[in-house]
N, CA, C, O and CB atoms as a CASP TS submission, in Angstrom:
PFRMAT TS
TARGET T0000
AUTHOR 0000-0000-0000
METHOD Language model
MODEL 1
PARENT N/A
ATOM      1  N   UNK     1     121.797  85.541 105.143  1.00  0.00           N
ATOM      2  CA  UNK     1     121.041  86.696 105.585  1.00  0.00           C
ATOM      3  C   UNK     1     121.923  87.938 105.603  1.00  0.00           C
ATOM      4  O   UNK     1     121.503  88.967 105.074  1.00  0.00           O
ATOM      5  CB  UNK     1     120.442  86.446 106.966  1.00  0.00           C
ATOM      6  N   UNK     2     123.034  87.902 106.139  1.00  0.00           N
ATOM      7  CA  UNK     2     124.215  89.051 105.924  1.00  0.00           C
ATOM      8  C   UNK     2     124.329  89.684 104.378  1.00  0.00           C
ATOM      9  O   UNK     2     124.473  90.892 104.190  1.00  0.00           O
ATOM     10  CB  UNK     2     125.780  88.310 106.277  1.00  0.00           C
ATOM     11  N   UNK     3     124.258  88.856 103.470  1.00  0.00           N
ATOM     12  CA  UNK     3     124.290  89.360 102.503  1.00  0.00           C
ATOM     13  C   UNK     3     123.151  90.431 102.113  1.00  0.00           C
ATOM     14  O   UNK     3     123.481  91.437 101.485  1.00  0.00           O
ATOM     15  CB  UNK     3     124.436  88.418 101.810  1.00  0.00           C
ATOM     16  N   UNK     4     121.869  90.225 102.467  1.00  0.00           N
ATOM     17  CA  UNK     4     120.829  90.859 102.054  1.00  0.00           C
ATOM     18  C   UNK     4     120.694  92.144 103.330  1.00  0.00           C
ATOM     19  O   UNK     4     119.793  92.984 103.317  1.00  0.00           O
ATOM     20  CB  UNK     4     119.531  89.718 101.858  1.00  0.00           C
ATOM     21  N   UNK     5     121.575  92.089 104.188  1.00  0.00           N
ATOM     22  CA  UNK     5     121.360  93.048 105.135  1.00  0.00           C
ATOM     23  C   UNK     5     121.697  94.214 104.502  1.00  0.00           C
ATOM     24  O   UNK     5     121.023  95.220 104.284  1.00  0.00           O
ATOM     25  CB  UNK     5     122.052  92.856 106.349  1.00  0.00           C
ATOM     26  N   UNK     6     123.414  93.804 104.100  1.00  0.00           N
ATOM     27  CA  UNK     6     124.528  94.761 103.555  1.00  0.00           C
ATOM     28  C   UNK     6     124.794  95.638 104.526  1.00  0.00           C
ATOM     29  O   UNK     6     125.132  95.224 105.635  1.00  0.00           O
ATOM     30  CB  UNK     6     124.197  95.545 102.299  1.00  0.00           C
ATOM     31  N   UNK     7     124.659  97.267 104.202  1.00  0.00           N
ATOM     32  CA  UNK     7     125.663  97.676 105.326  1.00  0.00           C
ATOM     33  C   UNK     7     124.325  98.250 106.782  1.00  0.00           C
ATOM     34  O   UNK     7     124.467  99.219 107.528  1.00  0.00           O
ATOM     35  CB  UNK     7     126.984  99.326 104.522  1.00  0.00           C
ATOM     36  N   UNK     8     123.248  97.352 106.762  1.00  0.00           N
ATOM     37  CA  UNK     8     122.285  97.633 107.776  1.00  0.00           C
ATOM     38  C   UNK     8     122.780  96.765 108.925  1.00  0.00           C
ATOM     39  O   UNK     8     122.070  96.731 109.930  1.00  0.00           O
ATOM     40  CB  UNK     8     120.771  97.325 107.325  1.00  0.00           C
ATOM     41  N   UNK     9     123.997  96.005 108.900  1.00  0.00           N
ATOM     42  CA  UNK     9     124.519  94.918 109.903  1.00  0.00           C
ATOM     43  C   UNK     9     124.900  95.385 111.296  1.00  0.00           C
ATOM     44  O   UNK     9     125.179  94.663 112.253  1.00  0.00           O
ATOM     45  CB  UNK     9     125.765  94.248 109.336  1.00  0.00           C
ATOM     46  N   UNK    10     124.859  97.040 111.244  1.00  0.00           N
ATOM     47  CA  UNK    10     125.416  97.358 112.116  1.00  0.00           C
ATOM     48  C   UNK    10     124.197  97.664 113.259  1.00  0.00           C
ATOM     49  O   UNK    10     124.394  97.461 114.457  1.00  0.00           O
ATOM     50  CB  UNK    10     126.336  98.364 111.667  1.00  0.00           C
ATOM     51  N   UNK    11     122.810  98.222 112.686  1.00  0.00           N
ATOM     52  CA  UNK    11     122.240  98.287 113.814  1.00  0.00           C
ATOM     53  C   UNK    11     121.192  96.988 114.236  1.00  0.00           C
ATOM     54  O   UNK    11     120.241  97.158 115.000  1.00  0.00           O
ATOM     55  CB  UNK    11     121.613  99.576 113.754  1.00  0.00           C
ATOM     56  N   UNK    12     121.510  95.724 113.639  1.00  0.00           N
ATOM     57  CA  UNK    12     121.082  94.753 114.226  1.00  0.00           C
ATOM     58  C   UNK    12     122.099  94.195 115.276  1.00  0.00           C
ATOM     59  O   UNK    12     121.624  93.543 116.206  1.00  0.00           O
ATOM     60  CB  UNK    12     120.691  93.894 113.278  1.00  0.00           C
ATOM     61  N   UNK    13     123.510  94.394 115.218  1.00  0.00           N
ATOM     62  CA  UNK    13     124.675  94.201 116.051  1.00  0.00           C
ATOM     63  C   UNK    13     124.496  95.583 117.712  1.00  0.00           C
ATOM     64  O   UNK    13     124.621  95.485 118.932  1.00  0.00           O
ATOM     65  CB  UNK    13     126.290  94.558 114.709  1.00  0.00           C
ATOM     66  N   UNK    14     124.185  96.608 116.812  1.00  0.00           N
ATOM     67  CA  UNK    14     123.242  97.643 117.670  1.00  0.00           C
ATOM     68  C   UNK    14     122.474  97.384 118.417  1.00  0.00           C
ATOM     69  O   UNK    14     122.717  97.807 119.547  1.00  0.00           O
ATOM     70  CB  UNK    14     122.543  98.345 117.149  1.00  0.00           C
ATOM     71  N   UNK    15     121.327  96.678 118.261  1.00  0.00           N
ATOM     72  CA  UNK    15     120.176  96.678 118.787  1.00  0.00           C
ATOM     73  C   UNK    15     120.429  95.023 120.195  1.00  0.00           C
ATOM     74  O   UNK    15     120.022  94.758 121.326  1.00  0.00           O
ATOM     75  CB  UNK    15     118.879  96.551 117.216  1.00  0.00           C
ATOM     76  N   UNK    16     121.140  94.498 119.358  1.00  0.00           N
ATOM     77  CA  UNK    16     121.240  93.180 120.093  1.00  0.00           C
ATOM     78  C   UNK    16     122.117  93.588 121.337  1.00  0.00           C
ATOM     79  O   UNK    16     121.779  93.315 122.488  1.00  0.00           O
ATOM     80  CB  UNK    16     121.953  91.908 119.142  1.00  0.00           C
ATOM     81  N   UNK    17     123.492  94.393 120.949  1.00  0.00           N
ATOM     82  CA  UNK    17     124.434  94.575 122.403  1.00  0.00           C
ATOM     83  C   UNK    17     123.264  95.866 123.305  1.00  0.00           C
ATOM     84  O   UNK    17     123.981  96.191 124.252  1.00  0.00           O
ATOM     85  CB  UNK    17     126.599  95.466 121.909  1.00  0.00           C
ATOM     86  N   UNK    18     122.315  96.448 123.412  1.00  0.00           N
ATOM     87  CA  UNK    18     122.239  97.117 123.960  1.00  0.00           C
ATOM     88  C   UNK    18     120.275  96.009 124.349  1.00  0.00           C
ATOM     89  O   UNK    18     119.295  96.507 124.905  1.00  0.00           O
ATOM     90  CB  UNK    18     122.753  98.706 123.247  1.00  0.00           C
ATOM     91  N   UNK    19     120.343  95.130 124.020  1.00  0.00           N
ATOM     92  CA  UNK    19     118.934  93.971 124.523  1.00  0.00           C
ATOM     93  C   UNK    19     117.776  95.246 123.971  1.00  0.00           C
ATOM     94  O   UNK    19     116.876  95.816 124.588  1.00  0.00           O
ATOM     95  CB  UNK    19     118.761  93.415 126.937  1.00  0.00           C
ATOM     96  N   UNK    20     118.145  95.350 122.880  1.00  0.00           N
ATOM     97  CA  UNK    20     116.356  96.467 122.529  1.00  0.00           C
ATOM     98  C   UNK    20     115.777  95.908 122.090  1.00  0.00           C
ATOM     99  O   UNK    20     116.292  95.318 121.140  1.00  0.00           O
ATOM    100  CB  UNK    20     116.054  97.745 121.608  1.00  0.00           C
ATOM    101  N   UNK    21     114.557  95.662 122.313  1.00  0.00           N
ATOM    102  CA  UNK    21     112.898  95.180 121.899  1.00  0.00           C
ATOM    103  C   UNK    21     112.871  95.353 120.038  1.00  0.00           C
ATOM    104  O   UNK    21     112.952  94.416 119.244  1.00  0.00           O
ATOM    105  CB  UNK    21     111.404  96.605 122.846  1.00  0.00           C
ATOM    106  N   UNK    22     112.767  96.477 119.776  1.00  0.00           N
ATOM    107  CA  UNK    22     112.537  97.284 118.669  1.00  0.00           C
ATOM    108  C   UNK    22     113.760  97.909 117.911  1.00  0.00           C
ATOM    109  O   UNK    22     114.680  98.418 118.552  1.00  0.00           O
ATOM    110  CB  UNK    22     111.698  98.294 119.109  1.00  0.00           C
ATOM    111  N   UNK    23     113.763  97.862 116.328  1.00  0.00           N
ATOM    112  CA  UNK    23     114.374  98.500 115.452  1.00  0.00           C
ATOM    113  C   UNK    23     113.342  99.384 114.909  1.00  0.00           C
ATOM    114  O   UNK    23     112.567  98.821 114.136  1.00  0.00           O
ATOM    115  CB  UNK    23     115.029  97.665 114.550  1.00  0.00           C
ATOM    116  N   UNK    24     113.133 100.677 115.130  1.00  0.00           N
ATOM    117  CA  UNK    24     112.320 101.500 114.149  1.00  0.00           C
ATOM    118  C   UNK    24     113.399 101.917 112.716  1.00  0.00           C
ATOM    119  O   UNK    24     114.568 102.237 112.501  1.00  0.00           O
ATOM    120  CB  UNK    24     111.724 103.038 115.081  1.00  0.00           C
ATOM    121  N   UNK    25     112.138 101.668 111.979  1.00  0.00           N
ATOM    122  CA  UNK    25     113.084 101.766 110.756  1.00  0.00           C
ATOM    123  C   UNK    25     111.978 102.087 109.563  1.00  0.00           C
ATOM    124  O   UNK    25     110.787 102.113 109.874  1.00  0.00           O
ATOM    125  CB  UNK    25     114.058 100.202 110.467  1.00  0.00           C
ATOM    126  N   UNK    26     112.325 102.294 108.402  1.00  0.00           N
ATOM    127  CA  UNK    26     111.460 102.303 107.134  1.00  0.00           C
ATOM    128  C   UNK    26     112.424 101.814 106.276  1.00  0.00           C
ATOM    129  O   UNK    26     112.009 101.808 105.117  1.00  0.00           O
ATOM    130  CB  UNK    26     110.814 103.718 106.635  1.00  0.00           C
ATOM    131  N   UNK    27     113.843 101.293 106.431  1.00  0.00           N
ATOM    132  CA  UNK    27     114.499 100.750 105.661  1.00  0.00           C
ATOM    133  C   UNK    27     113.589  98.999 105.026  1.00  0.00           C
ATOM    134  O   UNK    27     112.833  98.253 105.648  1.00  0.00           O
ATOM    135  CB  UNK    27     115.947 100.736 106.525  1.00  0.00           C
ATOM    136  N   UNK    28     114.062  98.919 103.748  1.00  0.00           N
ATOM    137  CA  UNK    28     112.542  98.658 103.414  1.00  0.00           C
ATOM    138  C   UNK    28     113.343  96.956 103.004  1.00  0.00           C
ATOM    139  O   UNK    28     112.555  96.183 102.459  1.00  0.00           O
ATOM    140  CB  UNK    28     111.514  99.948 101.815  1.00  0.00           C
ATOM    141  N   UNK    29     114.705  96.431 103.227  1.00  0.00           N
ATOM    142  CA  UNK    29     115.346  95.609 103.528  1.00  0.00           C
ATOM    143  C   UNK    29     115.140  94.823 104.586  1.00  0.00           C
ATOM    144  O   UNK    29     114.632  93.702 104.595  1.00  0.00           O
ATOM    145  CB  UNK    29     116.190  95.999 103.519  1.00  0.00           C
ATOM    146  N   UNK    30     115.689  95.658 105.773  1.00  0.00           N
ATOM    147  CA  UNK    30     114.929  95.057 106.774  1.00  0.00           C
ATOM    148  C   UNK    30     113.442  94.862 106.988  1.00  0.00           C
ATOM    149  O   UNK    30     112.975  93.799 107.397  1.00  0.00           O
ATOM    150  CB  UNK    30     115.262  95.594 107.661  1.00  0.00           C
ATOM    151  N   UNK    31     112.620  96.075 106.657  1.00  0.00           N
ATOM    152  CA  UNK    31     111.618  95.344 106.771  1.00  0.00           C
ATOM    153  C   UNK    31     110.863  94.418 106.145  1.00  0.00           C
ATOM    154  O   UNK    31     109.746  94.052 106.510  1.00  0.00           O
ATOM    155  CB  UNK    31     111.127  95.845 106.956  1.00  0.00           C
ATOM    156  N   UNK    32     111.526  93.997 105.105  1.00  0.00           N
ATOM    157  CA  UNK    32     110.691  92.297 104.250  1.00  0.00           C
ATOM    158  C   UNK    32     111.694  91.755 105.337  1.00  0.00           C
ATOM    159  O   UNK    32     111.102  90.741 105.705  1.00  0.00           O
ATOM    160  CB  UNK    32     111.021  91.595 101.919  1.00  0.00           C
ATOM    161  N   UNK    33     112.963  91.826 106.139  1.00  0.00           N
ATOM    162  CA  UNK    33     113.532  90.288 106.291  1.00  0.00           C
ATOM    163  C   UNK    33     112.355  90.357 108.259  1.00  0.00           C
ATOM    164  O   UNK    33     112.628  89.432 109.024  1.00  0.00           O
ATOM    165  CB  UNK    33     116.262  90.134 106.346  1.00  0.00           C
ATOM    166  N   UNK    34     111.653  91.028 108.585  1.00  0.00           N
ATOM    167  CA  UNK    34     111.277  91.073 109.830  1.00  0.00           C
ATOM    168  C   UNK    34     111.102  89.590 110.796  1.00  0.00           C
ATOM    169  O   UNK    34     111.620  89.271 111.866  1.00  0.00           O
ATOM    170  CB  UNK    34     110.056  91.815 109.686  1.00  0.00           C
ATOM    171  N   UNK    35     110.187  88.910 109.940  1.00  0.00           N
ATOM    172  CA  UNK    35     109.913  87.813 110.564  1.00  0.00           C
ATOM    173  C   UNK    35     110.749  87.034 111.136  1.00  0.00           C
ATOM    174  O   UNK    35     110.621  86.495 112.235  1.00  0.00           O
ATOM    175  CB  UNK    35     109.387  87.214 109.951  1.00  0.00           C
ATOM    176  N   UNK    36     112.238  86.907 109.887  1.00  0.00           N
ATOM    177  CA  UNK    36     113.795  86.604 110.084  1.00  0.00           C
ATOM    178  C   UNK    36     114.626  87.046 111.423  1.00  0.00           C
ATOM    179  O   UNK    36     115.356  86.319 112.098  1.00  0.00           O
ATOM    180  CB  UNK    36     114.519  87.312 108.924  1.00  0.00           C
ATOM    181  N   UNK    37     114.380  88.171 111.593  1.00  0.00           N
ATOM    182  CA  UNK    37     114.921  89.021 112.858  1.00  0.00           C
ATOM    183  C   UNK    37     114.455  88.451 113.646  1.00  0.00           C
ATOM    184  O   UNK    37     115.161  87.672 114.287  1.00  0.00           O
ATOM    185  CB  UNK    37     114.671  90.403 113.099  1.00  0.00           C
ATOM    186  N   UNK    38     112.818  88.609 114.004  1.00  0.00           N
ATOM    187  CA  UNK    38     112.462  88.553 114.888  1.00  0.00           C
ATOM    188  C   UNK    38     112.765  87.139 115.828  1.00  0.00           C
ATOM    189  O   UNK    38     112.920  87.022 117.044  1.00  0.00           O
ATOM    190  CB  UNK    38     111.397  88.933 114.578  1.00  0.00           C
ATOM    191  N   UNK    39     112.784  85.887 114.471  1.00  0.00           N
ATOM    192  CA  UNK    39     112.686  84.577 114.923  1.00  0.00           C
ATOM    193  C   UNK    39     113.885  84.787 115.248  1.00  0.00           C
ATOM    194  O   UNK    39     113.893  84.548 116.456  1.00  0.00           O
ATOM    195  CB  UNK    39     112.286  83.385 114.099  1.00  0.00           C
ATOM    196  N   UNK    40     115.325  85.201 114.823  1.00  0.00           N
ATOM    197  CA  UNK    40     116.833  84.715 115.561  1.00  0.00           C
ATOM    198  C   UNK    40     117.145  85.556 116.247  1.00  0.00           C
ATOM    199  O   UNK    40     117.882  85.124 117.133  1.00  0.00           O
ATOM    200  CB  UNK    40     118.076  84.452 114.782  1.00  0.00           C
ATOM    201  N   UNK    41     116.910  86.931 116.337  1.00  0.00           N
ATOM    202  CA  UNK    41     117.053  88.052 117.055  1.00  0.00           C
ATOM    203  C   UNK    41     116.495  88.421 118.302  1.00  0.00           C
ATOM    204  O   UNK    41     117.106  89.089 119.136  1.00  0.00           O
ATOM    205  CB  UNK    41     116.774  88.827 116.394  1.00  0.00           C
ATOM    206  N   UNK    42     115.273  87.967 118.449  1.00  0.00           N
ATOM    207  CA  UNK    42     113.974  88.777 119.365  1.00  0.00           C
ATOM    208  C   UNK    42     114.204  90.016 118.997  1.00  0.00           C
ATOM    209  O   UNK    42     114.221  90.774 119.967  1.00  0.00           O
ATOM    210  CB  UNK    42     113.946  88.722 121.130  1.00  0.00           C
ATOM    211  N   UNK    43     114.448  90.692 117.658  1.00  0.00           N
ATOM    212  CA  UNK    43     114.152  91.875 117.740  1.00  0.00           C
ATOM    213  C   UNK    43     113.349  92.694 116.472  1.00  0.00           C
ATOM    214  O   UNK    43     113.844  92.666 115.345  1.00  0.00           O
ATOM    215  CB  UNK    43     115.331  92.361 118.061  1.00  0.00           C
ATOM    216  N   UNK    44     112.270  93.314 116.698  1.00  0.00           N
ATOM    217  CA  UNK    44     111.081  93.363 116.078  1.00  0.00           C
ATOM    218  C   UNK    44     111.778  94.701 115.167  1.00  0.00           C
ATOM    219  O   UNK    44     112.527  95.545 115.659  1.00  0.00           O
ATOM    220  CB  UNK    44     109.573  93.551 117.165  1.00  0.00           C
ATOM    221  N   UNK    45     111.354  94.658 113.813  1.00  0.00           N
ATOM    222  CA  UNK    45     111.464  95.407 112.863  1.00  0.00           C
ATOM    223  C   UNK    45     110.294  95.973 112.643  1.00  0.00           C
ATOM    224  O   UNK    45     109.592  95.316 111.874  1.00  0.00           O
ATOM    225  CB  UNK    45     111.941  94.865 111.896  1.00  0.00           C
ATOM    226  N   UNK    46     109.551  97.522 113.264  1.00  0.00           N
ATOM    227  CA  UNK    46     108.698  98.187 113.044  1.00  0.00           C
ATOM    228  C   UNK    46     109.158  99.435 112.266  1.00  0.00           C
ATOM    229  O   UNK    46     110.357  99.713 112.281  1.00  0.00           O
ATOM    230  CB  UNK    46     108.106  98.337 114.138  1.00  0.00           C
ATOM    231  N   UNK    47     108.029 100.432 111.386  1.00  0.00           N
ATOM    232  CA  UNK    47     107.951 101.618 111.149  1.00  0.00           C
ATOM    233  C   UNK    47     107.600 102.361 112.096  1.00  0.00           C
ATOM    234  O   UNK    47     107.093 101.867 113.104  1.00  0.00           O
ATOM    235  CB  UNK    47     107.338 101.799 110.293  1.00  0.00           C
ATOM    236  N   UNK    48     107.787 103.633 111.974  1.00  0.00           N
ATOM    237  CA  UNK    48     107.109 104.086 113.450  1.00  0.00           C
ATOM    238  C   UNK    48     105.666 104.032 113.844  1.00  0.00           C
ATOM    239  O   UNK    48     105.095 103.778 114.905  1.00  0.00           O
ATOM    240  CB  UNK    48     107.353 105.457 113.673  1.00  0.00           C
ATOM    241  N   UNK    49     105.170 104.431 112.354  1.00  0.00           N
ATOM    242  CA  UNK    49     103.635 104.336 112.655  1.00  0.00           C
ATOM    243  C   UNK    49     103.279 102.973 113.494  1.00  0.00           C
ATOM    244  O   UNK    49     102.582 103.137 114.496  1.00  0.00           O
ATOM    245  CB  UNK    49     102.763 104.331 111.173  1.00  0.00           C
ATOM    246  N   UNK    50     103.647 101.800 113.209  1.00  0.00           N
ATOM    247  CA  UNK    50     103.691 100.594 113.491  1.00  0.00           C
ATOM    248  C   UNK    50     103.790 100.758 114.849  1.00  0.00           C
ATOM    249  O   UNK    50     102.806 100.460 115.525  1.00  0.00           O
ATOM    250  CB  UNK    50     104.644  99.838 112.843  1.00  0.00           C
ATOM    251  N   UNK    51     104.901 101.223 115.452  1.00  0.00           N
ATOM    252  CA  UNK    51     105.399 101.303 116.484  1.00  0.00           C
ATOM    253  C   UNK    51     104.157 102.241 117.308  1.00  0.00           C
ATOM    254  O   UNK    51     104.028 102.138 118.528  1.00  0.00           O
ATOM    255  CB  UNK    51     106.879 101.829 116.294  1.00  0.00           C
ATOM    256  N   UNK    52     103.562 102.858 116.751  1.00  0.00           N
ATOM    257  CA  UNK    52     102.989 103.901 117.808  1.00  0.00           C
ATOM    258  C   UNK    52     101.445 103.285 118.127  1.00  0.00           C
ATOM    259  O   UNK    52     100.802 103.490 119.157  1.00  0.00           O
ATOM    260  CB  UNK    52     102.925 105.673 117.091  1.00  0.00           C
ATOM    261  N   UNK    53     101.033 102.485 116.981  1.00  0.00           N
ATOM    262  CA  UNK    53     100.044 101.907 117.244  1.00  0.00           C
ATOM    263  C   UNK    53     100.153 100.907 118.265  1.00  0.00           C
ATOM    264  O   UNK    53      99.362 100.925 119.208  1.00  0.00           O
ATOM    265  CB  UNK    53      99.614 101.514 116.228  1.00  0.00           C
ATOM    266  N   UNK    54     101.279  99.812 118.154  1.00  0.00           N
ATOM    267  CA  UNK    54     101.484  99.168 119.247  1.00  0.00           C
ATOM    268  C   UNK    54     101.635  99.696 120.627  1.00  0.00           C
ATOM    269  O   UNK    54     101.336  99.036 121.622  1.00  0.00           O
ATOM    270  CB  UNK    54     102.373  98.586 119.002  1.00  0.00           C
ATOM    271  N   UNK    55     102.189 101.110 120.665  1.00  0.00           N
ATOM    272  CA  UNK    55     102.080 101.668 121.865  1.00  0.00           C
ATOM    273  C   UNK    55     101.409 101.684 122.563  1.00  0.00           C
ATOM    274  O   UNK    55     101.622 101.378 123.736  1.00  0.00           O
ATOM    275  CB  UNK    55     102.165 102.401 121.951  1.00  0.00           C
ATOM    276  N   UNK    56      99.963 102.182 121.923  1.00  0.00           N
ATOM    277  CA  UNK    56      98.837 102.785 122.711  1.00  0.00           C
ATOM    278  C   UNK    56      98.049 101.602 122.682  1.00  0.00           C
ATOM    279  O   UNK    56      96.852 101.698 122.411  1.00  0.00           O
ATOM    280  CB  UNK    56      98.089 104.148 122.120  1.00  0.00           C
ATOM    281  N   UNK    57      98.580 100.466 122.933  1.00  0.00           N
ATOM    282  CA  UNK    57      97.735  99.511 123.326  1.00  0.00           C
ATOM    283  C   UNK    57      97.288  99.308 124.825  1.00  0.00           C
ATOM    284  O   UNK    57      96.505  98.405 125.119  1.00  0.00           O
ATOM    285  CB  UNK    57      98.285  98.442 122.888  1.00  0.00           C
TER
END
């Protein structure tokens, strides 16, 4: 999986030391590997739009 990250490694190392829910992103890497994240990570790979819809739930 590192390999296909490349140099996006840093804000999944990001997101994990600081326990964030969410990566907003449109990087379009991460978002095909999402499901991947989400299952070893707990951490959800949204766009923002994505993100804003989930908001206003």
């Amino acid at each position: 999986m590192v390999n296909r990250i490349g140099n996006d490694w840093y804000l999944i190392a990001i997101a994990r030391s600081i326990s964030a829910n969410y990566i907003i992103t449109y990087d379009k890497v991460l978002i095909s590997m999402r499901k991947e994240l989400k299952s070893q990570d707990e951490v959800e790979v949204l766009t923002s739009e994505e993100f804003m819809e989930q908001y206003k739930r």
